[in-house]
C-alpha positions, 0 to 999 in steps of 0.5 A: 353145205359150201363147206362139204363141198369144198371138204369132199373136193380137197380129198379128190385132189389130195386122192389124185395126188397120191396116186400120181406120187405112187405111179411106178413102171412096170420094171419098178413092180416086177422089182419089188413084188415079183423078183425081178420077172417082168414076164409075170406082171400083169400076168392075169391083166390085174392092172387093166382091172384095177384101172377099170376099178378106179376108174369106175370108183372116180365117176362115182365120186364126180357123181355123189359131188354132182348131185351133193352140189345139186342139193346144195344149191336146192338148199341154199335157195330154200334158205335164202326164201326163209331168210327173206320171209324171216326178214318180212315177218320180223320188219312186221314184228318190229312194227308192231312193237313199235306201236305197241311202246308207241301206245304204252307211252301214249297211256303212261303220259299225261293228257296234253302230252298224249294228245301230242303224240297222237298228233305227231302219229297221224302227222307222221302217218299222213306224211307217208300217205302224202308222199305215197300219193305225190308219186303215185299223181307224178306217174298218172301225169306223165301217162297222161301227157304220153297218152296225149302226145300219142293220141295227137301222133294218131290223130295226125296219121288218121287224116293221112289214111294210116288208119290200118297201121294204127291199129297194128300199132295198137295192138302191137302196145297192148301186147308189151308189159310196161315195168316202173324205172325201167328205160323204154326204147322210143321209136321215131316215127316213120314216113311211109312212101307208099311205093313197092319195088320190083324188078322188071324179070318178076313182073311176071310172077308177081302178076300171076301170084297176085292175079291169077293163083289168088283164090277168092277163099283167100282173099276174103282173109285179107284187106278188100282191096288188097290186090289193087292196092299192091299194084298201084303201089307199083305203079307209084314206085315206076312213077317215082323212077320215071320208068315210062316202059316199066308202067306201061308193061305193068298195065298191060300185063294186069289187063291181059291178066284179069281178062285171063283170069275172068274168062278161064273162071266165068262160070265162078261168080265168087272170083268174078266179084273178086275182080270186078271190086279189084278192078274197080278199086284199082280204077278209082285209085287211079283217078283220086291219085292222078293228080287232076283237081276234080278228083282231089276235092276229098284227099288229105294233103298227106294224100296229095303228095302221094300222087303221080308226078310224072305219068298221065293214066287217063287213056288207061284209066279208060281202058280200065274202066271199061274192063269193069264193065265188060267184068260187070256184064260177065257176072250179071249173065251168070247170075242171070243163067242161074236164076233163070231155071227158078223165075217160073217155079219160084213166082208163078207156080210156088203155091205158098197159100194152101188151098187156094187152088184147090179147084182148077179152073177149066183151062188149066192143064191136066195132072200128066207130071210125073214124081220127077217133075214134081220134085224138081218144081219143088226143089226150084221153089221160091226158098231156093231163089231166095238161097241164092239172092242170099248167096249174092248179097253175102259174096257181094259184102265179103268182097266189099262191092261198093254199096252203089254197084250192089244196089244197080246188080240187084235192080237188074237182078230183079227187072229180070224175074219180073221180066221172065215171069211177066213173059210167062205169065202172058204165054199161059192161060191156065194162070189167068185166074183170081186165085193164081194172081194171089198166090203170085202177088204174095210171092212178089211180097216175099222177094219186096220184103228180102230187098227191105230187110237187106237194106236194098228198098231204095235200090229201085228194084222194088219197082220192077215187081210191078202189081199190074200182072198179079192184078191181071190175073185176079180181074178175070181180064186173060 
């Protein structure tokens, strides 16, 4: 095919040749074919068309040497495959001879000597496997001292607190494919400073990217926590410059920030938990990097040297402190506002026993309520009480609230239904009877039993949903 292609383009350069050789003017041709009269040459426009002509002639040449070149190479590649497959087939064959004359000298020999040759077979055989072993055993051992020393590496940076940038890291090894006498690029290990760098003109934006335009379907994709991590590690670079200006405009700003935001949306429970758990990350950060020893009792060395050198928070820290407190009573009103239209519906009236009050007793109100009504007790059952005490509890996790604090939101929570139905209860005398104090006592039963299967029993809450107003009820005693 080489040979072809190499044929076809000496005849397109010889072809060239011969056309420039042949090239005369235009006089040249009058002179020749048209007696001297140059007015007649080119008279039909011929040489445009025999231009075009071999012009048209020469690309399809270039054309059929194209795809001949194409199809050589698709032919050379097809051969070279043969080849290499003819290769492998006749180093098989070659075995298989070999064994064959191997096995024909073994019968044609005596007994001693065929006992000879079986050993030098097996002998050359193990060898083979021996080596193929050794160096399979040399690869596993230095695996296992890489795996070693990076599992050592890990462990170390584990104690620092890097544990997200390990499993980065992790996940980062998995992706690469590892090939055998190859050389491999080793990185060094690197010391975070743990510090972000602004400018004092984006100060700014970034408060109102990081607090005020931050949704709370946002940031339950990202690590909990996040927005006060990315502060603080701005508080560490302005302490790191010893800028006492820069930090104090950057705490201020982050108060009033929160407070805005806290306030613009405090009908929104969701991004109200938001900045209570950044507040109070941000607040505990603080304290386990201020450098005072009551607060150094768990950190890691690596940890230690993280801590503010040159500024004293602790009037901040307050400050903060009692920001999460003021976001912590903004959330409990708005939980409380939307639970308290279903204390009345959802323990007192919620009839989960059928038939037990079939006969009302004599003090009880008449049937004046309309389907309306009806509809919207039943609508503030005791199941759309218990939807939104799941709604809470899985806000609570999304946003990672500190187990503690959940358990004090649910305790106040719940002294808060028992409070309001308490009052209730005390203000109606047609629930003064045997058969409303059940129908109440297994309500209570349902909100015990979503505390304990929440893991909320040991919160305290359970002690709110006293027995003694369902007992009341059931004594007669009203």
């Amino acid at each position: 095919m080489n040979d072809e292609l190499e044929r076809r383009r000496e005849e397109c350069l010889q072809l060239r040749a011969m056309m420039a050789e042949k090239s005369i003017t235009t006089h040249a041709i009058a002179k020749e074919s048209y007696g001297g009269n140059d007015n007649i040459v080119n008279e039909d426009n011929e040489l445009a068309m025999a231009y075009r002509t071999q012009k048209e002639l020469n690309r399809l040449l270039e054309n059929q040497l194209q795809k001949t070149e194409k199809d050589s190479k698709k032919k050379e590649v097809t051969l070279k495959k043969q080849v290499k497959d003819l290769k492998e087939e006749n180093e098989k064959q070659q075995k298989i001879i070999q064994q064959h004359n191997s096995i024909t000298r073994n019968l044609q020999l005596g007994p001693e000597a065929k006992i000879e040759a079986t050993m030098q077979h097996e002998i050359t055989r193990l060898t083979s496997e021996n080596l193929d072993l050794r160096e399979s055993n040399d690869k596993n051992q230095d695996q296992i001292r890489k795996l070693k020393k990076m599992l050592k590496t890990y462990a170390k940076r584990l104690k620092d607190g890097e544990a997200a940038e390990i499993a980065a890291e992790m996940d980062k090894d998995d992706t690469k494919s590892s090939e055998d006498n190859v050389a491999h690029v080793k990185h060094r290990e690197r010391n975070y400073m743990g510090m972000l760098e602004y400018r004092k003109e984006d100060e700014q934006a970034l408060i109102k990217n990081l607090i005020m335009d931050l949704k709370p379907r946002v940031a339950v994709g990202l690590l909990p926590g996040l927005p006060a991590y990315v502060l603080f590690m701005c508080v560490r670079h302005t302490d790191y410059v010893n800028d006492d200006e820069k930090v104090r405009g950057l705490l201020t700003n982050t108060i009033n920030g929160i407070k805005k935001c806290v306030k613009k949306h405090h009908s929104d429970v969701e991004r109200v938990t938001l900045w209570l758990t950044n507040t109070c990350r941000l607040l505990h950060t603080l304290k386990q990097y201020s450098g005072e020893k009551a607060f150094q009792a768990d950190n890691s060395p690596r940890q230690n040297e993280h801590g503010l050198r040159n500024f004293d928070l602790s009037e901040y820290r307050q400050v903060f402190s009692d920001l999460a407190v003021w976001i912590y009573q903004t959330m409990i009103k708005q939980m409380q506002e939307s639970v308290q239209q279903m204390i009345v519906p959802a323990v007192l009236e919620h009839e989960a026993i059928a038939g037990l009050t079939a006969s009302k007793p004599s003090g009880m109100r008449g049937r004046s309520s309309s389907n309306a009504n009806e509809l919207e007790e039943k609508e503030l059952s005791l199941d759309s009480l218990m939807k939104v005490m799941n709604k809470y509890s899985q806000i609570l996790a999304q946003h990672a609230v500190d187990p503690e604090l959940v358990k004090q939101i649910f305790r106040q929570l719940y002294y808060f239904v028992a409070s309001g139905a308490l009052n209730n209860l005390l203000l109606r005398k047609d629930m003064c009877n045997w058969s409303k104090g059940m129908q109440i006592r297994y309500n209570l039963s349902h909100l015990e039993q979503w505390l304990r299967d929440n893991k909320l029993g040991e919160s305290g809450a359970l002690s709110a949903l006293t027995y003694y107003p369902a007992q009341l009820g059931q004594e007669n005693r009203c």
